[in-house]
C-alpha angles and dihedrals in degrees: 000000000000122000126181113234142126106304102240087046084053098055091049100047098039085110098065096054100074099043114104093245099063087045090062093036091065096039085058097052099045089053095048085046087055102048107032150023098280122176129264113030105266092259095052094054095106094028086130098061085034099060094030113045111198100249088061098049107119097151129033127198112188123209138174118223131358123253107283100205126095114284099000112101125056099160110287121112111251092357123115116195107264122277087041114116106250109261115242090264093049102049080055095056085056103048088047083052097053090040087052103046108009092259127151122253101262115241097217128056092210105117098181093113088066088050090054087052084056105265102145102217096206119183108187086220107054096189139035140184114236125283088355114107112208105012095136104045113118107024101100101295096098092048086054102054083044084065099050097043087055103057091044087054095041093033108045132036131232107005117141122237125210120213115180111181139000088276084062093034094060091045090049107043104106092060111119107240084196093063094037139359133276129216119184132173151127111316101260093242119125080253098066110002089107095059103077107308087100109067095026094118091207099148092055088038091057093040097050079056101055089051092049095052085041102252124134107265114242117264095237 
């Protein structure tokens, strides 16, 4: 089946392609694509893979689901496209970013700068339907981005992964804290965000690790 993506994502994940599962997967989406309002728009589903190849990955922040409101997701964990107001989560991301290295709050929510510097930004739903959060969770997605996530942690060496939250963790739990480093903490919503996402100094943490394993530290 082809599938348009970045070419080294595509090498990793041609095995999926074929399996059952991915078949029904993408009879489901372009039905849902045909018949209703679905996020992102169709040509920003594998925008993570797309801006950060897998050869280049250093740093991984899983999410679950994309925004589900108009003109908020295009395909990053977390971003929203510029000129759209930070979501909740977000503007606590940045706030943990300024607290951690003395940055300013940034003024725009795209985070597709950090994906060119090779953060991979991985729902494990990569689609949604409008104002339903959710909607497409369990129908293959998930059992896609297992499957990426896999072969970064099997395949590559000291990247840092980033888990915010049980729903990440979860997702996340096989991966060897002796080969990259592991970040956990509280999801960064305004539900949770108190309990330990602030604080948490990720972004330094991740950035003290890259310079250790000789690897350029991300721009946040």
């Amino acid at each position: 089946m082809e599938v348009r993506m970045e070419e080294s994502w595509k090498r990793e994940l041609k095995g999926e392609f074929d399996k059952p599962y991915f078949k029904a997967l993408t009879d489901f989406v372009r039905q849902e694509y045909a018949t209703k309002q679905i996020f992102p728009p169709g040509g920003q589903i594998f925008a993570a893979f797309d801006t950060c190849p897998f050869d280049k990955t250093k740093v991984v922040i899983l999410g679950q689901d994309p925004y589900h409101d108009v003109g908020q997701a295009h395909g990053l964990s977390f971003s929203v496209p510029d000129g759209v107001p930070a979501p909740p989560s977000l503007v606590n991301i940045q706030r943990e970013i300024s607290d951690d290295l003395g940055k300013p709050m940034a003024q725009s929510g795209n985070l597709e700068r950090w994906a060119k510097q090779g953060v991979l930004l991985l729902n494990a739903t990569l689609t949604v339907e409008a104002h339903r959060a959710g909607s497409h969770q369990n129908r293959g997605w998930e059992e896609f981005t297992d499957e990426a996530i896999l072969r970064l942690a099997q395949d590559k060496e000291h990247l840092v992964f980033m888990l915010w939250g049980s729903y990440a963790q979860r997702k996340g739990a096989f991966i060897d804290p002796a080969k990259h480093l592991v970040l956990k903490a509280p999801h960064p919503s305004p539900l949770s965000a108190y309990r330990g996402f602030f604080g948490c100094k990720h972004f330094s943490k991740a950035n003290d690790y890259l310079i250790s394993t000789g690897q350029t530290p991300i721009d946040w």
